[in-house]
BALOBA-1460 file (C-alpha; in Angstrom, 3 decimals):
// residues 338
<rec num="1" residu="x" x="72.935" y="77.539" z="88.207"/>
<rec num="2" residu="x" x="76.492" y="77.079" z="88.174"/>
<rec num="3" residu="x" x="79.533" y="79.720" z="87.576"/>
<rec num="4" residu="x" x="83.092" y="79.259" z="87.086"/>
<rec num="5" residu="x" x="86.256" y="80.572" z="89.630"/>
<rec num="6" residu="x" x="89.882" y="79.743" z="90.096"/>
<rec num="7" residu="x" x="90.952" y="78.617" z="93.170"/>
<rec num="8" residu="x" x="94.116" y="78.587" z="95.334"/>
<rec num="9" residu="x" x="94.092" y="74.473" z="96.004"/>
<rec num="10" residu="x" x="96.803" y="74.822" z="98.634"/>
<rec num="11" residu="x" x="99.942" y="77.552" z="98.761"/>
<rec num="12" residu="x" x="102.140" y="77.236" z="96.185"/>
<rec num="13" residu="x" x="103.665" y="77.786" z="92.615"/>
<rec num="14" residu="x" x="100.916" y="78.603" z="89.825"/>
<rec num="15" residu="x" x="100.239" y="75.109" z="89.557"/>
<rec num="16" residu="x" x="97.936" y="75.572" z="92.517"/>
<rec num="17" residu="x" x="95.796" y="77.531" z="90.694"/>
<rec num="18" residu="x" x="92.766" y="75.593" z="89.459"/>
<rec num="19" residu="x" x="89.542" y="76.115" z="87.523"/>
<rec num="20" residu="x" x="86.075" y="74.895" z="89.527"/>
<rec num="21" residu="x" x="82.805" y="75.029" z="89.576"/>
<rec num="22" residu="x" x="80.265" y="75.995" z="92.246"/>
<rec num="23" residu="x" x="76.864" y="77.048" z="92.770"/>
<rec num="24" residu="x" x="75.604" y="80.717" z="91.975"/>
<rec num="25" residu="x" x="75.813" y="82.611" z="95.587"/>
<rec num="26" residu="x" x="72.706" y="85.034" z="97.025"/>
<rec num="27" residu="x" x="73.677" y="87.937" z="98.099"/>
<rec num="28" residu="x" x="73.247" y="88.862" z="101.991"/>
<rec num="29" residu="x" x="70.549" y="91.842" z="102.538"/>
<rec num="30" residu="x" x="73.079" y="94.446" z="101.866"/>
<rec num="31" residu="x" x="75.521" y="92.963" z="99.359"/>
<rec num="32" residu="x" x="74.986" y="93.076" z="95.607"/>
<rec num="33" residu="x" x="75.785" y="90.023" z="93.533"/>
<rec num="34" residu="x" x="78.367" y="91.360" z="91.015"/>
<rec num="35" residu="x" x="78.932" y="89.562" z="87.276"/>
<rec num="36" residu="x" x="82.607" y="90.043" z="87.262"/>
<rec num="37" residu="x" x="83.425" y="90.994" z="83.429"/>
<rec num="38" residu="x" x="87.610" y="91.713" z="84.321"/>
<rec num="39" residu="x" x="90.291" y="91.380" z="87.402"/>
<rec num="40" residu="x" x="93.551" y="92.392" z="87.636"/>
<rec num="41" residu="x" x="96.848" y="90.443" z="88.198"/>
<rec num="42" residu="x" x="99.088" y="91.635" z="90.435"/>
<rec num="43" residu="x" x="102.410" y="90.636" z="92.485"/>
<rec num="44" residu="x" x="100.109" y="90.686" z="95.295"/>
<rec num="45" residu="x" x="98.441" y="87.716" z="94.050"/>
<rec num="46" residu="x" x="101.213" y="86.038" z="93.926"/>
<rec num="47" residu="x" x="102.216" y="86.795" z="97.473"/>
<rec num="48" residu="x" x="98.485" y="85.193" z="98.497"/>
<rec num="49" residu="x" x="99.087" y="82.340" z="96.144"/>
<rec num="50" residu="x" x="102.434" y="81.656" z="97.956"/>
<rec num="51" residu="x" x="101.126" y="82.293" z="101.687"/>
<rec num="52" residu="x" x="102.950" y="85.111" z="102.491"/>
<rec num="53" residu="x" x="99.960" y="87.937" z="102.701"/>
<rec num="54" residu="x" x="98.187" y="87.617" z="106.081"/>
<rec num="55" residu="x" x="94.457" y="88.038" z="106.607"/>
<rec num="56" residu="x" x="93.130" y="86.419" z="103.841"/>
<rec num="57" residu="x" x="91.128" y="82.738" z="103.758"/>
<rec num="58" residu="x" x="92.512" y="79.258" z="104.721"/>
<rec num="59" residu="x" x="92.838" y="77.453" z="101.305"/>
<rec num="60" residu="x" x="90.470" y="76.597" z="99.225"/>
<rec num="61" residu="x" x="89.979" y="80.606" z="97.681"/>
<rec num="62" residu="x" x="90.172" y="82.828" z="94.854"/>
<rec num="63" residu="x" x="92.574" y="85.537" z="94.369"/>
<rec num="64" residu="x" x="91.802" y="88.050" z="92.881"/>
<rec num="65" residu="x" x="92.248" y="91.659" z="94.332"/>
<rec num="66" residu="x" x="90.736" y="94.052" z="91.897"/>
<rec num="67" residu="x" x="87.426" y="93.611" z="89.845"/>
<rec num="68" residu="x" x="85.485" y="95.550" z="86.896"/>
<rec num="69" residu="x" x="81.845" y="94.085" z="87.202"/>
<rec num="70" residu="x" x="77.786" y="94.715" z="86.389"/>
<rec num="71" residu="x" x="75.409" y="94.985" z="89.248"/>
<rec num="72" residu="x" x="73.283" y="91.379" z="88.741"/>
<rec num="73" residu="x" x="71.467" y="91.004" z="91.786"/>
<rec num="74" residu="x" x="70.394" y="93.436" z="95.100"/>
<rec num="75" residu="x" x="69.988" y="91.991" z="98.594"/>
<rec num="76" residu="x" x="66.966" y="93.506" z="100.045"/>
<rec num="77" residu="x" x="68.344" y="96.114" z="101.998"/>
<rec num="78" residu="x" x="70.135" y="98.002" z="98.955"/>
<rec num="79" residu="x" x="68.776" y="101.192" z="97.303"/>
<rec num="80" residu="x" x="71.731" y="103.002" z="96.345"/>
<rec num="81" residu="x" x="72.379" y="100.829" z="92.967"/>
<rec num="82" residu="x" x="70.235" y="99.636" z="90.400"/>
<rec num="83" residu="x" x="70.932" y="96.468" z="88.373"/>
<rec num="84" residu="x" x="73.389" y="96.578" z="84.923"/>
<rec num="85" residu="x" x="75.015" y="99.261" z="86.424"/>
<rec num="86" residu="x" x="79.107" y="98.576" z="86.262"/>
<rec num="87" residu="x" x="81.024" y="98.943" z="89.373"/>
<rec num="88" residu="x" x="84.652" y="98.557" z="90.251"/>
<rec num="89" residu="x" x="85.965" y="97.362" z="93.370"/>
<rec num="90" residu="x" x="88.730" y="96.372" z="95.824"/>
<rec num="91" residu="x" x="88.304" y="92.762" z="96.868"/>
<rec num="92" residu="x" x="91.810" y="91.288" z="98.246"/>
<rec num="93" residu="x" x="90.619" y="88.084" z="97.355"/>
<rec num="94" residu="x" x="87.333" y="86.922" z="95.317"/>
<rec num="95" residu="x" x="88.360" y="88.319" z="91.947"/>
<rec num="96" residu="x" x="89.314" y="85.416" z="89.780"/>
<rec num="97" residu="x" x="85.796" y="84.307" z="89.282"/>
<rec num="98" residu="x" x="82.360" y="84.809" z="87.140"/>
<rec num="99" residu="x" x="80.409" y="86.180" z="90.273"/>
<rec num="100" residu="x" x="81.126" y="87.322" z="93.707"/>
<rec num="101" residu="x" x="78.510" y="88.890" z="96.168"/>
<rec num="102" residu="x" x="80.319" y="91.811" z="97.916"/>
<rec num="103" residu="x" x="78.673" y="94.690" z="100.160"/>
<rec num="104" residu="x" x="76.939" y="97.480" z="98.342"/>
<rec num="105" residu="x" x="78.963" y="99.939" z="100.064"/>
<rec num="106" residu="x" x="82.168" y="98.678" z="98.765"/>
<rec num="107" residu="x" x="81.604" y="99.660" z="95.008"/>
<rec num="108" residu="x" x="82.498" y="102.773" z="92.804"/>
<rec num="109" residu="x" x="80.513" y="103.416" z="89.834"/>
<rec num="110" residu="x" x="82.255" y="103.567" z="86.671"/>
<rec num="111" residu="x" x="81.381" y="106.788" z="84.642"/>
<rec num="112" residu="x" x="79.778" y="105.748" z="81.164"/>
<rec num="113" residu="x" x="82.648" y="107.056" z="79.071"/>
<rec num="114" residu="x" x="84.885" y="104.663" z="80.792"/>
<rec num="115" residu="x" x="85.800" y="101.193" z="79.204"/>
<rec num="116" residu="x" x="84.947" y="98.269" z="81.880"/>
<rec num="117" residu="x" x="88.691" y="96.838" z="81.981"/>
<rec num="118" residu="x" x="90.664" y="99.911" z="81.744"/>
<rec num="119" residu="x" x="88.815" y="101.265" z="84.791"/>
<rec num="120" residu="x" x="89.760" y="98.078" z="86.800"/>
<rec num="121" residu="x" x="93.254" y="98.957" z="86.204"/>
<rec num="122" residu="x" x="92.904" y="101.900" z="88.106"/>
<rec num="123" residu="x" x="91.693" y="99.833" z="91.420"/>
<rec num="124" residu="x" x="94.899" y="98.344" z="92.818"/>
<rec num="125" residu="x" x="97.669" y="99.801" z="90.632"/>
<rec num="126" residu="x" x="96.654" y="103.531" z="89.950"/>
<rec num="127" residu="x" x="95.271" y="104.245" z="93.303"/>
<rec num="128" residu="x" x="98.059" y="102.992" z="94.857"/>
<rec num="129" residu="x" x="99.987" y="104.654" z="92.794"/>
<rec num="130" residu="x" x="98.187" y="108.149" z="93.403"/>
<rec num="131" residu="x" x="98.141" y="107.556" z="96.999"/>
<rec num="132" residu="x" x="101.651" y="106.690" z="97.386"/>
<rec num="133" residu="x" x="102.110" y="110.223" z="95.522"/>
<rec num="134" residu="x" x="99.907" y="112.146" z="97.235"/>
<rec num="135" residu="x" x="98.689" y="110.904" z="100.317"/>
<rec num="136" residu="x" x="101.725" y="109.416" z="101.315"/>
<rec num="137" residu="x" x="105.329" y="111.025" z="99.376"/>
<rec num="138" residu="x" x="103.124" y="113.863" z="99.454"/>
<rec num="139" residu="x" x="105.185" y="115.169" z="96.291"/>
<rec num="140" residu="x" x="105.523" y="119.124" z="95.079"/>
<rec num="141" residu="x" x="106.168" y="120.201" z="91.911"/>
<rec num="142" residu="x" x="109.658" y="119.688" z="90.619"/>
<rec num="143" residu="x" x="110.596" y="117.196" z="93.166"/>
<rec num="144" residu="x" x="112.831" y="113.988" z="91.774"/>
<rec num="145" residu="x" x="111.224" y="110.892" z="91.839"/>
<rec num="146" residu="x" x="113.064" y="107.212" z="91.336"/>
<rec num="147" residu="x" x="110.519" y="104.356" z="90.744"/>
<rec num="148" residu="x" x="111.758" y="100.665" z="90.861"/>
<rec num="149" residu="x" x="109.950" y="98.763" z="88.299"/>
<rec num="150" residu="x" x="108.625" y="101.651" z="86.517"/>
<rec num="151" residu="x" x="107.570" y="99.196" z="83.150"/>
<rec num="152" residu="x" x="105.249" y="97.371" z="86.076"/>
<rec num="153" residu="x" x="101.384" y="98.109" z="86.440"/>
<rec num="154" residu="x" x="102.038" y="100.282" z="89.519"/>
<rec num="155" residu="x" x="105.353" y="101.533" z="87.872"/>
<rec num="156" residu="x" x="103.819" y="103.069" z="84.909"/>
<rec num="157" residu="x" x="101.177" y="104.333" z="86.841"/>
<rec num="158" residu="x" x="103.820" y="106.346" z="88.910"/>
<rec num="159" residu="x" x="104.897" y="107.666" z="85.670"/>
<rec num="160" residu="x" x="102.002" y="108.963" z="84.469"/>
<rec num="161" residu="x" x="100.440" y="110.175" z="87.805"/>
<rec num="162" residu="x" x="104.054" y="111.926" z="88.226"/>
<rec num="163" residu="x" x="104.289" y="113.609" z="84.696"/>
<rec num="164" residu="x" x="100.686" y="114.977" z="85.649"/>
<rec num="165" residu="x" x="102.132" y="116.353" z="88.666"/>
<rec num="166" residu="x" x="105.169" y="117.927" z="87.035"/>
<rec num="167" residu="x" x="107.791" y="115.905" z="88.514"/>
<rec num="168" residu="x" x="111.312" y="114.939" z="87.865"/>
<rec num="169" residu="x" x="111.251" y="111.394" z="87.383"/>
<rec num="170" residu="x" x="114.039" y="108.397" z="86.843"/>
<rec num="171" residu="x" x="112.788" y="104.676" z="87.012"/>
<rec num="172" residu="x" x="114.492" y="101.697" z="87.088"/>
<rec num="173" residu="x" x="113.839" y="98.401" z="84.127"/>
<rec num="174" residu="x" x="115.414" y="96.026" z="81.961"/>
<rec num="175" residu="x" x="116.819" y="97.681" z="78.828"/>
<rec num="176" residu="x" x="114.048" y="96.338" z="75.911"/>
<rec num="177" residu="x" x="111.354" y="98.126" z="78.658"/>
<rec num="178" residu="x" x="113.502" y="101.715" z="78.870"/>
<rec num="179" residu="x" x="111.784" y="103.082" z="75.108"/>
<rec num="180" residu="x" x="108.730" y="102.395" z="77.225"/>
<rec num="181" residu="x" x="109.383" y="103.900" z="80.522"/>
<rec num="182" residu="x" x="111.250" y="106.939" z="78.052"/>
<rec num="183" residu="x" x="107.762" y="107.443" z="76.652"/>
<rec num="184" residu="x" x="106.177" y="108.066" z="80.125"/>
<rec num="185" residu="x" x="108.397" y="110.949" z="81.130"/>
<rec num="186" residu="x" x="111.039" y="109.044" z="82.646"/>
<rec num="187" residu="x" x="114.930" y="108.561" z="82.452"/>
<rec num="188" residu="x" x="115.415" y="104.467" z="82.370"/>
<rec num="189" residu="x" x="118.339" y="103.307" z="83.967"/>
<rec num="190" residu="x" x="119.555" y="99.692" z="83.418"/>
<rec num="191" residu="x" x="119.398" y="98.361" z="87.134"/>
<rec num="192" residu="x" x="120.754" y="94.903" z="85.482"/>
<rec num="193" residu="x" x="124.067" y="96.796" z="84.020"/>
<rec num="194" residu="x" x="124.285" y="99.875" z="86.310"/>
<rec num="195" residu="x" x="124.689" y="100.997" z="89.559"/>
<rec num="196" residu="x" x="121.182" y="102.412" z="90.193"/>
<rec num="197" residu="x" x="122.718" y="104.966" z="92.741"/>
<rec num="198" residu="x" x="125.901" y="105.455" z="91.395"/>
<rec num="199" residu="x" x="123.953" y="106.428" z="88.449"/>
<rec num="200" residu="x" x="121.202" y="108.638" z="90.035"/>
<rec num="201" residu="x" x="123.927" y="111.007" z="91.816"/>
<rec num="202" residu="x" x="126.261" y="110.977" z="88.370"/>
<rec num="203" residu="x" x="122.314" y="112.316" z="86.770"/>
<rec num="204" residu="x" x="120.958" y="114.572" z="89.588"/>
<rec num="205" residu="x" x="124.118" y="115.497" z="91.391"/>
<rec num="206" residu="x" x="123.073" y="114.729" z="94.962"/>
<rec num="207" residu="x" x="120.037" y="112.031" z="94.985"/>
<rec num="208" residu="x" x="115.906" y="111.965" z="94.842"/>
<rec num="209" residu="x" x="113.478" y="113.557" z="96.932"/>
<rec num="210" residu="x" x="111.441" y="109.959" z="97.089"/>
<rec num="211" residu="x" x="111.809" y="106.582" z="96.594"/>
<rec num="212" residu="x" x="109.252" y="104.300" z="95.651"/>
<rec num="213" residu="x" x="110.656" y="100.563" z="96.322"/>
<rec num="214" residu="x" x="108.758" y="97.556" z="95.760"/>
<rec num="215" residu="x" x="111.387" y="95.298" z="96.193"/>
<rec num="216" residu="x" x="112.462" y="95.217" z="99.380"/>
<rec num="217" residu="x" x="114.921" y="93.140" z="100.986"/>
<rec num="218" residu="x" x="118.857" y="94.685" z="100.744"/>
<rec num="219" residu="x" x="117.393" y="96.455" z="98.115"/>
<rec num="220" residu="x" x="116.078" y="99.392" z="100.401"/>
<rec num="221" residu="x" x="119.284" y="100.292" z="101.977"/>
<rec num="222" residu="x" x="120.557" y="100.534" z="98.364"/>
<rec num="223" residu="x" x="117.178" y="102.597" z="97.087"/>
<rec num="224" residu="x" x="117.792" y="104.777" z="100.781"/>
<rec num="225" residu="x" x="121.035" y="105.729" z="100.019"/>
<rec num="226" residu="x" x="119.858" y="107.124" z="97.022"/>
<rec num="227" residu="x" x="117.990" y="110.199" z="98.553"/>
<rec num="228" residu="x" x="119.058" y="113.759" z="99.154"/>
<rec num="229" residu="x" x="118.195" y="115.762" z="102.055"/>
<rec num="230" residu="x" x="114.859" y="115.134" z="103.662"/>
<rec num="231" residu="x" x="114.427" y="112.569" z="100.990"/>
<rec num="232" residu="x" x="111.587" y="109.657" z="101.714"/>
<rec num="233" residu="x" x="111.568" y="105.939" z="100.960"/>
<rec num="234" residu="x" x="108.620" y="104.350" z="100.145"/>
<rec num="235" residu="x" x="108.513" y="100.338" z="100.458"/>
<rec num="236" residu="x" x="104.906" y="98.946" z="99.011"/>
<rec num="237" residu="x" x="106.094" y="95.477" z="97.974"/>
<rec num="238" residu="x" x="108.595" y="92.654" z="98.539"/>
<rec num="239" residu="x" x="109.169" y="90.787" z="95.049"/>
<rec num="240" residu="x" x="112.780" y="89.956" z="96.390"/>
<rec num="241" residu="x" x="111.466" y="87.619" z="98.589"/>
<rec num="242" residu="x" x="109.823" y="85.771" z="95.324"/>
<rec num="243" residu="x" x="113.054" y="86.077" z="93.742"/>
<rec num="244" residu="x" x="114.000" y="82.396" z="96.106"/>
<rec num="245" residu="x" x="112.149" y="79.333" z="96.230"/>
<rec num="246" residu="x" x="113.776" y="78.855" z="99.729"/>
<rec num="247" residu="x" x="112.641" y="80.365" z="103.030"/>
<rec num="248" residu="x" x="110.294" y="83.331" z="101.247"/>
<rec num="249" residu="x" x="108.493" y="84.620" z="104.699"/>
<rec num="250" residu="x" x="112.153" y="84.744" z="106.617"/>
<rec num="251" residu="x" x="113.276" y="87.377" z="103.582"/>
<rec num="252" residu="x" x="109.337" y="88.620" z="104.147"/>
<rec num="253" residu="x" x="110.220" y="89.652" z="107.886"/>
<rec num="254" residu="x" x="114.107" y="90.698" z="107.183"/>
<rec num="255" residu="x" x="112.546" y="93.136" z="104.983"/>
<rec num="256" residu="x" x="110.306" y="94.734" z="107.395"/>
<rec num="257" residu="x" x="112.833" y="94.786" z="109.915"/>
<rec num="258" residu="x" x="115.518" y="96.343" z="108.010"/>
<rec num="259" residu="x" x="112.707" y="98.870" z="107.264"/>
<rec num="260" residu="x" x="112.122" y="99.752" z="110.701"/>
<rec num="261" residu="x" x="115.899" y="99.869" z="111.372"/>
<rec num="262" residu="x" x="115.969" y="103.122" z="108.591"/>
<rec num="263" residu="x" x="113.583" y="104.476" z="110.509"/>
<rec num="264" residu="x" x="115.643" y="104.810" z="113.525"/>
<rec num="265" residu="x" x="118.754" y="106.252" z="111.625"/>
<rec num="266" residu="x" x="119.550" y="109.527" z="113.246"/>
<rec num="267" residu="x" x="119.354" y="111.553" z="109.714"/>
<rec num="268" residu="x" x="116.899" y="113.464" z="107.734"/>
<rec num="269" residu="x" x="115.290" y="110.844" z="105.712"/>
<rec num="270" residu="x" x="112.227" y="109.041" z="106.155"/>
<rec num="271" residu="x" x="111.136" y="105.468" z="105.411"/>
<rec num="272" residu="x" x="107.490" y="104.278" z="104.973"/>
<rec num="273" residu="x" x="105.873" y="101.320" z="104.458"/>
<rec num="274" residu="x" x="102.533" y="101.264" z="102.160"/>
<rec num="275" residu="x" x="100.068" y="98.603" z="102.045"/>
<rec num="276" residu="x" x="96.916" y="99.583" z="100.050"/>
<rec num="277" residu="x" x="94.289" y="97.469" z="102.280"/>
<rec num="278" residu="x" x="95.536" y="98.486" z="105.492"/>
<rec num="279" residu="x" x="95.651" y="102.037" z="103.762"/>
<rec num="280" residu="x" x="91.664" y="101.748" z="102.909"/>
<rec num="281" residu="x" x="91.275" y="100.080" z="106.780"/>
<rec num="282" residu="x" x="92.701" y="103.613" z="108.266"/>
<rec num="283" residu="x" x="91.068" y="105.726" z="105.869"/>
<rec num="284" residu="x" x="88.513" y="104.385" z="104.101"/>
<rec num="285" residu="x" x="87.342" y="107.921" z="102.970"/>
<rec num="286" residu="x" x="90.737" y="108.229" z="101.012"/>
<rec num="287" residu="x" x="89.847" y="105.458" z="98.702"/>
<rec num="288" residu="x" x="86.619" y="106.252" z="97.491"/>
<rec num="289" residu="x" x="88.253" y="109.754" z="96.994"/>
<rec num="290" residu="x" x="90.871" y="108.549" z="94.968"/>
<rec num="291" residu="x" x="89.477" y="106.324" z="92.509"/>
<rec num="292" residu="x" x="86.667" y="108.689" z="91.592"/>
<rec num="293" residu="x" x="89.527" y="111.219" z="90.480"/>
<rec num="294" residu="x" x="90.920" y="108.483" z="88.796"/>
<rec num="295" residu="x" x="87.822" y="107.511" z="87.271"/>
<rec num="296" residu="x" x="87.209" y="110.939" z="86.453"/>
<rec num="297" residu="x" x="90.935" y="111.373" z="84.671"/>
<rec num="298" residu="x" x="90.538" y="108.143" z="82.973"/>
<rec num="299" residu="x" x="87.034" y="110.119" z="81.653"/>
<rec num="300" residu="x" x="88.871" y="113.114" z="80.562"/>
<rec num="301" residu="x" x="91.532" y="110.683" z="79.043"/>
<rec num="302" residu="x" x="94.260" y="112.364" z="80.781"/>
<rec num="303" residu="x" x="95.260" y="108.520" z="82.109"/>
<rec num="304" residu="x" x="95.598" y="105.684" z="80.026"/>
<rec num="305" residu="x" x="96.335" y="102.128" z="81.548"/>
<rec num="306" residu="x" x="98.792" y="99.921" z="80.117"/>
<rec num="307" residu="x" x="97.266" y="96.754" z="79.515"/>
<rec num="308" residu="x" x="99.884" y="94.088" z="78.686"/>
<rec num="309" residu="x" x="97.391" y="91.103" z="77.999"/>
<rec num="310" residu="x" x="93.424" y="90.404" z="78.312"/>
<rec num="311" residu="x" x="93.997" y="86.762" z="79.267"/>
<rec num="312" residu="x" x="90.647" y="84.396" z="79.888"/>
<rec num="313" residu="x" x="89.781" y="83.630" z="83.419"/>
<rec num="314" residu="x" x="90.950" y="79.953" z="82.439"/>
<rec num="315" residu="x" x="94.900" y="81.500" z="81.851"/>
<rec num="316" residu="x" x="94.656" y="82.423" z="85.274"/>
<rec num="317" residu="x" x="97.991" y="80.057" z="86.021"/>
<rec num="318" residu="x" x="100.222" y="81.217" z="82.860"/>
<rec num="319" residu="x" x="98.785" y="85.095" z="83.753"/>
<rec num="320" residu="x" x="101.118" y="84.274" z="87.126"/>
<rec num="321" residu="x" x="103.972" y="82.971" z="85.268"/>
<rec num="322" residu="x" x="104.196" y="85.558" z="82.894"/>
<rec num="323" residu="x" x="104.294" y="87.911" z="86.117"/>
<rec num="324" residu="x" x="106.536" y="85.891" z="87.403"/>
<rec num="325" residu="x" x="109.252" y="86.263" z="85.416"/>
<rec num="326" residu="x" x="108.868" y="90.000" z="84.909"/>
<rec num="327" residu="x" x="107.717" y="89.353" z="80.930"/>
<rec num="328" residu="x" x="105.164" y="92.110" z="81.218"/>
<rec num="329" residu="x" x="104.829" y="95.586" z="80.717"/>
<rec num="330" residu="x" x="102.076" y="97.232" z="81.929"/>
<rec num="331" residu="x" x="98.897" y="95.258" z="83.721"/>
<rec num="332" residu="x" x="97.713" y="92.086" z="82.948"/>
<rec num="333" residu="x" x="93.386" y="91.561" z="83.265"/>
<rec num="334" residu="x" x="92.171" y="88.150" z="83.522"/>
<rec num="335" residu="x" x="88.366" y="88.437" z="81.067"/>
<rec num="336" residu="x" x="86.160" y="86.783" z="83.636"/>
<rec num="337" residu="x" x="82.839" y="87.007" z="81.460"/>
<rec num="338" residu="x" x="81.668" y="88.958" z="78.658"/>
């Protein structure tokens, strides 16, 4: 039997991304094959599409970094899930397919009250979200928050996870997306026709407590100079470095090192870099953790995921572009199988 994945042909533009065909895998003694019914699209893709995420596969691979799925087959060696049973999990790469075979330990249930794809929305973009709150900003009560991007998957995410946690929160987005980010508990501010920081001190008076920049580049000496005392910056992404079609991993590494060079500024500020999978390496505990209070607020419907598009697995390429040229709002999910 045959199933159906995208692949990554060679690094690239979305062009790269093709539709193929290969034979149904058997899962190891303690994997579980999982049908894959929805997987997320993220910037992060797009940084794997274009070569510039280390530790993943030489080409030919899938992307895919986030899946919703149904237990279809247990290796021999697994008793702690039956089959039918829907999972979520965080894959890196893998996602953009009908079926991947992934190690039983690696999967979250999903509760029964909770719909399939807006549970894999929480995966990548909510619990990164959460932990860049929590685990990381580690945010009080009343503290001012400025979120780059805040109409994006992880953006909005911020915005709700913040309003939950009482928090004074600005965000940065193209004027049609500020009714949006208005909705969520945020001020918008126009970072195409304003000064972001200008604008921040003439609203708070002297700057945020944190930062949450996934832009990098120039861009975080701007979003640092935006914080008040003790304030923190937060970089988790580097979509200036898409922004060119010219030396990408050079603005990759001038981003990281102006990064480290904040950190060495004699003042009272912090700066932190975020990376979900190396975040799951270090504490894997945290993860698990996370998304089951996600899971569990999705439940109570005190979250809601934006979903900007269900797309079929076979849109994988115009899902990219779409991404690409910051046209969405919310999270796109690629429908892998019904």
């Amino acid at each position: 039997m045959s199933y159906k994945k995208i692949l990554i042909t060679r690094h690239g533009g979305s062009e790269v991304l093709q539709l193929s065909e290969a034979e149904l895998p058997e899962p190891e003694d303690d994997e579980v094959r999982v049908r894959i019914l929805a997987t997320t699209v993220a910037f992060t893709d797009i940084l794997i599409r274009e070569g510039l995420y280390p530790g993943v596969p030489q080409t030919p691979f899938s992307p895919g970094y986030a899946i919703a799925g149904v237990v279809d087959k247990l290796g021999v060696a697994v008793s702690t899930l039956e089959l039918r049973q829907r999972i979520v999990a965080l894959t890196i790469v893998g996602g953009y397919s009908e079926f991947l075979c992934l190690p039983a330990t690696e999967l979250v249930l999903i509760p029964d009250a909770v719909d399939a794809v807006e549970a894999v929305c929480l995966v990548l973009q909510y619990v990164s979200a959460y932990q860049l709150l929590h685990r990381i900003a580690k945010v009080k009560p009343k503290e001012r928050i400025l979120i780059h991007g805040a109409a994006g998957g992880v953006g909005t995410a911020l915005l709700k996870l913040g309003k939950l946690a009482n928090l004074e929160m600005y965000g940065t987005a193209s004027k049609p997306k500020h009714e949006l980010v208005a909705s969520l508990g945020g001020v918008p501010i126009d970072y195409k026709q304003e000064d972001f920081v200008k604008q921040i001190y003439n609203l708070t008076g002297d700057g945020v407590d944190v930062v949450f920049d996934a832009i990098g580049g120039s861009h975080l000496f701007s979003s640092y100079k935006a914080l008040r005392n003790k304030g923190r910056l937060i970089n988790y992404g580097f979509s200036s470095a898409l922004a060119t079609k010219h030396n990408r991993k050079v603005k990759l590494a001038a981003s990281l090192l102006l990064l480290s060079l904040l950190q060495l500024l004699p003042d009272s500020h912090q700066a932190i870099f975020y990376n979900i999978a190396d975040s799951k390496k270090r504490h894997s505990e945290w993860f698990r953790e996370d998304l089951t209070t996600l899971l569990d607020l999705l439940a109570r419907k005190q979250i809601q995921p934006i979903i900007a598009d269900r797309l079929p697995l076979e849109k994988a390429a115009d899902a990219h572009k779409l991404l690409e040229t910051s046209a969405v709002s919310g999270q796109l999910v690629l429908m892998c199988s019904n």
